[in-house]
C-alpha positions as CSV (number, residue, x, y, z in Angstrom):
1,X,59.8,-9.6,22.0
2,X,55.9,-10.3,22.5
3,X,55.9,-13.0,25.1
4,X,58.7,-11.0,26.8
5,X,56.0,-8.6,27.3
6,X,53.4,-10.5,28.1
7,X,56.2,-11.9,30.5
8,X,56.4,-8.8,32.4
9,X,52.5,-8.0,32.5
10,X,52.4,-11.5,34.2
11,X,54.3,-10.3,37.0
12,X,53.2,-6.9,37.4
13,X,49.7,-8.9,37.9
14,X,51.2,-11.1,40.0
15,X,53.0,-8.0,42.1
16,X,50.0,-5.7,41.7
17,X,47.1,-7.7,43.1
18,X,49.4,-10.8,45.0
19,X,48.3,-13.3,42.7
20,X,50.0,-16.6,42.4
21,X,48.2,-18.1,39.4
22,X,48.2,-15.9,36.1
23,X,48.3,-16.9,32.8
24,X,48.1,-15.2,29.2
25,X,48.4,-16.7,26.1
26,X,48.4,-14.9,22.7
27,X,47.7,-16.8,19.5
28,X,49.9,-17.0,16.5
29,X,49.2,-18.4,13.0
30,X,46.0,-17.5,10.9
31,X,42.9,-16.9,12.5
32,X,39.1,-16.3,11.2
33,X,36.6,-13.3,12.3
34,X,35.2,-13.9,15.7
35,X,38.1,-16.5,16.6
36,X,39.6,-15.4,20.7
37,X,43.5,-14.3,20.1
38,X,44.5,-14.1,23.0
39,X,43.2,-15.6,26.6
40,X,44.4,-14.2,30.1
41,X,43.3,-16.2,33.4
42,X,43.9,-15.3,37.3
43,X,42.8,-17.4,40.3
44,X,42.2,-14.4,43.3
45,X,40.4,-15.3,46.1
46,X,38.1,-12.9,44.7
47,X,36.2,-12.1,41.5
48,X,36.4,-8.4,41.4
49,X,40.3,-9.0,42.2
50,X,40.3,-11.3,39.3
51,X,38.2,-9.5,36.6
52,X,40.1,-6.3,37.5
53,X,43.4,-8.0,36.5
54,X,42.5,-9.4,34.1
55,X,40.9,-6.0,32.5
56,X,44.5,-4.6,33.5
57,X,46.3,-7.3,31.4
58,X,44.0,-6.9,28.2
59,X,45.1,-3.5,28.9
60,X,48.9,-3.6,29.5
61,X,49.3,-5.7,26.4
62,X,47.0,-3.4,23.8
63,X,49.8,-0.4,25.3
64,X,52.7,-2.4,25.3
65,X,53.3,-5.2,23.4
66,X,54.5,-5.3,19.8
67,X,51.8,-7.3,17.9
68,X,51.3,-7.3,14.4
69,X,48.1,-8.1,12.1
70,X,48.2,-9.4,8.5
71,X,45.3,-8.2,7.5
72,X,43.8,-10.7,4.1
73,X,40.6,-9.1,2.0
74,X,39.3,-9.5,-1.4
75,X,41.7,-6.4,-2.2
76,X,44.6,-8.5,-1.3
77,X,46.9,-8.7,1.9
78,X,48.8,-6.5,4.0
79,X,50.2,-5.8,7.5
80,X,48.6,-3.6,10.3
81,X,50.9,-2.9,13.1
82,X,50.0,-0.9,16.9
83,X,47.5,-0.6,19.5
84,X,44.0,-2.6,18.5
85,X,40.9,-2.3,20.1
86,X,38.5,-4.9,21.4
């Protein structure tokens, strides 16, 4: 369901700004503090096209797409699903 929706915020970028190179990636698997989860590239003709896509995707996929943390402490684990913030 997730990279269905990252899918389909690839081509509204693409659609949106007539871009022909996009990409998004979203990791899976465990990750530490600090470590990048996901990465979203665009190759415009310009940078402000590109940074404003980009700053669209980051967007579109904190509104949209179904992601889900497991959160692991001292306290023990447990799941944190919705919208996150950078």
């Amino acid at each position: 369901m997730a990279a269905k929706k990252i899918a389909e915020i690839g081509r509204e970028i693409r659609e949106k700004w007539q871009l022909d190179r996009v990409a998004i990636a979203h990791r899976v698997g465990h990750l530490e503090i600090g470590e990048a989860s996901i990465v979203i590239a665009v190759g415009a003709p310009h940078r402000r096209q590109a940074f404003e896509a980009c700053e669209y995707a980051i967007n579109r996929v904190k509104q949209t797409v179904p992601i889900w943390k497991k959160e692991v402490t001292e306290d023990g684990e447990f799941w944190i699903e919705g919208e996150f913030s950078a």
